[in-house]
C-alpha positions as CSV (number, residue, x, y, z in Angstrom):
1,X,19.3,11.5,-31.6
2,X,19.8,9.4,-28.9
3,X,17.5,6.9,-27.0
4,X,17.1,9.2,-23.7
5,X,16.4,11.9,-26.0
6,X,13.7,9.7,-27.9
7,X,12.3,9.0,-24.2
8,X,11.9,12.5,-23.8
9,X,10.2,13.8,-26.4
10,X,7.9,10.3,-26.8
11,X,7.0,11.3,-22.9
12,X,6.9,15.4,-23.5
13,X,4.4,14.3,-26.6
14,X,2.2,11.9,-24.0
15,X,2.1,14.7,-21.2
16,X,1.1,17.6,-23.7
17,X,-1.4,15.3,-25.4
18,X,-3.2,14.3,-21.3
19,X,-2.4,18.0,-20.2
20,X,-4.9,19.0,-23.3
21,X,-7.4,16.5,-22.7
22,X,-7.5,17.6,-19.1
23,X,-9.5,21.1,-19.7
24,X,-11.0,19.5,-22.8
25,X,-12.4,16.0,-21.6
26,X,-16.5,16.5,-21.3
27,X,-16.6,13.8,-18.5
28,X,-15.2,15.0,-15.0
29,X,-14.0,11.3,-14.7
30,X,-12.0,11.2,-17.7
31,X,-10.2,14.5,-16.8
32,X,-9.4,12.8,-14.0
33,X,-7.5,9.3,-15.5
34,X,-6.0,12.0,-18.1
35,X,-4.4,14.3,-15.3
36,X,-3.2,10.8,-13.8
37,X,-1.9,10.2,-17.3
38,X,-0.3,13.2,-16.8
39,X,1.6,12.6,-13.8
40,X,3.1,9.7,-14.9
41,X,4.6,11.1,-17.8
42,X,6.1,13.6,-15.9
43,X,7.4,11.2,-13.4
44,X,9.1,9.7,-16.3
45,X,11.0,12.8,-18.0
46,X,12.2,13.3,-14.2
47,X,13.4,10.1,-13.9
48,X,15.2,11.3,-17.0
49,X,16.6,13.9,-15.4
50,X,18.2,11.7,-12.3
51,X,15.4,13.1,-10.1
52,X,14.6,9.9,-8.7
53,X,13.3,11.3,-5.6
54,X,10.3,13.8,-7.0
55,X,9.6,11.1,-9.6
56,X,8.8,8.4,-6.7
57,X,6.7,10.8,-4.9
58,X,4.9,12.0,-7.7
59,X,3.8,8.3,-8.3
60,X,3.6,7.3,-4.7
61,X,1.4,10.4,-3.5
62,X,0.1,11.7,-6.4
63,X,-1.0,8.8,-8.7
64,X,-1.4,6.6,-5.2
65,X,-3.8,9.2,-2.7
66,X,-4.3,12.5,-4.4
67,X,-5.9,11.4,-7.6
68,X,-7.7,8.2,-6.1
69,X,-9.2,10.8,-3.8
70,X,-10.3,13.3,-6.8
71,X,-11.8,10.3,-8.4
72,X,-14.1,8.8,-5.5
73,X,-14.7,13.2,-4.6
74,X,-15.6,13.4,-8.8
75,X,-17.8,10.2,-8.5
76,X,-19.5,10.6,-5.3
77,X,-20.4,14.3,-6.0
78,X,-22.9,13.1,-8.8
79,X,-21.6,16.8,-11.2
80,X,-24.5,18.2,-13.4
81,X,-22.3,18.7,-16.3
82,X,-25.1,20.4,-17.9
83,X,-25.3,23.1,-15.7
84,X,-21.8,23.5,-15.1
85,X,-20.8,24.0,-19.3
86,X,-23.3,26.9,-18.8
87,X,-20.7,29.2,-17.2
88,X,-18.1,28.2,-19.2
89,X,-18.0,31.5,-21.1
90,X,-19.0,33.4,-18.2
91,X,-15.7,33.1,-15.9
92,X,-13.4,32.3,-19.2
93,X,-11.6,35.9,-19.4
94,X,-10.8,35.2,-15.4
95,X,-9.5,32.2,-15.8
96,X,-7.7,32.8,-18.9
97,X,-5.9,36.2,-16.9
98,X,-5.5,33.3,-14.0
99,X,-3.4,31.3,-16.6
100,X,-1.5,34.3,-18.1
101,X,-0.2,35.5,-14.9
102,X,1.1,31.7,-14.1
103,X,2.9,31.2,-17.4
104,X,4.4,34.6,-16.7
105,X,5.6,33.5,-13.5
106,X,6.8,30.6,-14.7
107,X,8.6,32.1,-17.2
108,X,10.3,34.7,-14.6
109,X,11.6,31.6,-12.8
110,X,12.9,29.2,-15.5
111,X,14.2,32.4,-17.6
112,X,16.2,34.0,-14.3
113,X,17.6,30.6,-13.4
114,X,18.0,29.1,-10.3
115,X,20.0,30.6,-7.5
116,X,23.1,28.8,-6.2
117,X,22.4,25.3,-4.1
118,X,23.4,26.0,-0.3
119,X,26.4,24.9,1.3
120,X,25.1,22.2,3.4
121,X,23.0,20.6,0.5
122,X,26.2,21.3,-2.2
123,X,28.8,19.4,1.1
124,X,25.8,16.5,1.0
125,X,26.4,16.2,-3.4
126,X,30.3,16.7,-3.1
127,X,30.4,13.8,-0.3
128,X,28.7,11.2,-2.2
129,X,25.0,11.8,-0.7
130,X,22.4,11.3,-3.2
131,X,20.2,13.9,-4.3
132,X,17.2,13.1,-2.3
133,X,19.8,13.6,0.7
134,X,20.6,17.4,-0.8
135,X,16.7,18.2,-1.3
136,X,15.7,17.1,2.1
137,X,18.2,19.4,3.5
138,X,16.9,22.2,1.6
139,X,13.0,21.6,2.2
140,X,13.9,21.7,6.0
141,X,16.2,24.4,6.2
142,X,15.8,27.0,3.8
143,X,11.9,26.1,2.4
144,X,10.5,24.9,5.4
145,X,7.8,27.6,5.3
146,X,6.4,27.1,2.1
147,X,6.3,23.1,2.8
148,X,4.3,24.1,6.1
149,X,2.2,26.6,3.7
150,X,1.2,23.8,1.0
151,X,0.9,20.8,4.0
152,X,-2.0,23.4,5.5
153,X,-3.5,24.3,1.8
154,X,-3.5,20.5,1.5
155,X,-5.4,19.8,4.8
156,X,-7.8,22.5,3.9
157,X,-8.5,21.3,0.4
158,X,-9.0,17.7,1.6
159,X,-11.5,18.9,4.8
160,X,-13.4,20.6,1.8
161,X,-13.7,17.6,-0.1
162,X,-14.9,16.0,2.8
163,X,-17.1,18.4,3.6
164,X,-18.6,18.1,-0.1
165,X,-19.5,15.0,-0.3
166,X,-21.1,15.0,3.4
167,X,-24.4,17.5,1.5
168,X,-27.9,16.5,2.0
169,X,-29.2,15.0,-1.4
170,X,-32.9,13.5,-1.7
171,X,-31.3,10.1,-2.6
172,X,-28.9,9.9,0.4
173,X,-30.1,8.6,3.4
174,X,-29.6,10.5,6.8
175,X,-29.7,10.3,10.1
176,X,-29.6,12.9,12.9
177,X,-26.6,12.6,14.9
178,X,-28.8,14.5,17.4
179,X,-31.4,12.2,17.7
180,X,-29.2,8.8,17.7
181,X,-27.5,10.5,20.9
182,X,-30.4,11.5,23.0
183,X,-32.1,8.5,22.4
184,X,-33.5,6.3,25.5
185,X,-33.9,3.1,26.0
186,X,-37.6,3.3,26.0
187,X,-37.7,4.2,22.7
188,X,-36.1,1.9,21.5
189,X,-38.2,-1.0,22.6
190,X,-42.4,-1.2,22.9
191,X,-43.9,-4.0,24.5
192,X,-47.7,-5.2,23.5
193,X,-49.6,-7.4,25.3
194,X,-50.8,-10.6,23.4
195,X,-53.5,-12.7,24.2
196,X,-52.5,-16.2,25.6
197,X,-51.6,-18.7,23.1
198,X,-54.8,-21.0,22.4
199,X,-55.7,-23.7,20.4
200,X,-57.2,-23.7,17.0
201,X,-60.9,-24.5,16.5
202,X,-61.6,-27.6,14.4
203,X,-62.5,-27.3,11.4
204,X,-66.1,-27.3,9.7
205,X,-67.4,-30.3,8.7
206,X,-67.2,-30.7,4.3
207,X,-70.7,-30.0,2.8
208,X,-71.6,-32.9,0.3
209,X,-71.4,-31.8,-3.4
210,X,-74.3,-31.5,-5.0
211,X,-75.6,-34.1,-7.6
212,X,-76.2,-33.3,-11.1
213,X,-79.1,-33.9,-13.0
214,X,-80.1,-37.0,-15.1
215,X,-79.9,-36.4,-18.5
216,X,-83.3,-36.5,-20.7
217,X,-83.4,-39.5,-22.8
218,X,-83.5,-38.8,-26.4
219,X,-86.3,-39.4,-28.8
220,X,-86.6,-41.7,-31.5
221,X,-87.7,-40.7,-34.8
């Protein structure tokens, strides 16, 4: 076995191991770091594979927006694990059909092979262009609707986000938009009148202390 080969499986071992702890981690936060683990692996076994390109922008986009965004979203949304490990069993044949159906499709794809590349993306190979060269041809000519699909999934997914974080919770504080627009300057601002400025009255004058008794002078035997 050789050393790229060693790469690959040390890197397939690492992915399988973060892909696992993904759907098994209790804390949403840690799911998160082990998805990121995730990624990085699999840049890694497609840097293996010469596919420089994907493997930058799975770092670059990925590990660099996407999954610092899921991690503030995780953090700021305050999950109650608790309730959520309740309905675990509930919607587990769902999401177990869910999973089946991707595997199968998966399977249909990698098992059928892939189709032949086109002719403009094989003339930008044969001519000495690099690969990233032949897949940007391809996203933009023949794939340019699904790349307009999943840029409009994306949008929607990061609006929701958005949107999830913005709830009302009793230990965030908020402020009507409403109300900070339609405000006047007369509200803003109360004036109370004072009575002038005068000057302090002198003080009273120090009572004497009082004196203490004498003692009684002791008796002699």
């Amino acid at each position: 076995m050789d050393v790229k080969t060693g790469f690959f499986y040390l890197f397939s071992l690492v992915l399988l191991f973060a892909a696992f702890r993904v759907i098994t981690a209790r804390n949403p936060v840690h799911a998160v770091l082990y998805l990121m683990l995730a990624f990085s692996q699999a840049s890694a076994v497609w840097l293996l594979l010469q596919a420089e390109f994907l493997a930058i922008v799975l770092v670059l986009v990925y590990l660099g927006a996407v999954m610092v965004l899921f991690l503030f979203v995780v953090m700021m949304l305050d999950l109650n694990m608790d309730s959520l490990r309740q309905g675990f069993w509930k919607h587990f044949p769902l999401a177990a059909l869910v999973g089946v159906v991707i595997a199968l499709e998966m399977a249909y794809v990698l098992m059928g092979g892939f189709r032949e590349m086109p002719a403009a993306a094989q003339a930008a190979m044969t001519q000495g262009g690099s690969n990233t060269k032949a897949l940007g041809i391809l996203l933009y000519t023949e794939y340019l609707y699904p790349v307009q699909i999943a840029a409009v999934i994306l949008v929607v997914a990061m609006i929701a986000a958005i949107a999830l974080t913005l709830r009302q919770r009793k230990d965030t504080k908020f402020i009507d938009v409403s109300d900070q627009i339609h405000v006047k300057a007369r509200d803003r601002m109360h004036l109370v009148k004072l009575d002038v400025t005068r000057a302090a009255p002198p003080p009273p004058p120090a009572e004497p202390a009082p004196v203490a008794p004498a003692a009684a002078p002791e008796k002699k035997a």
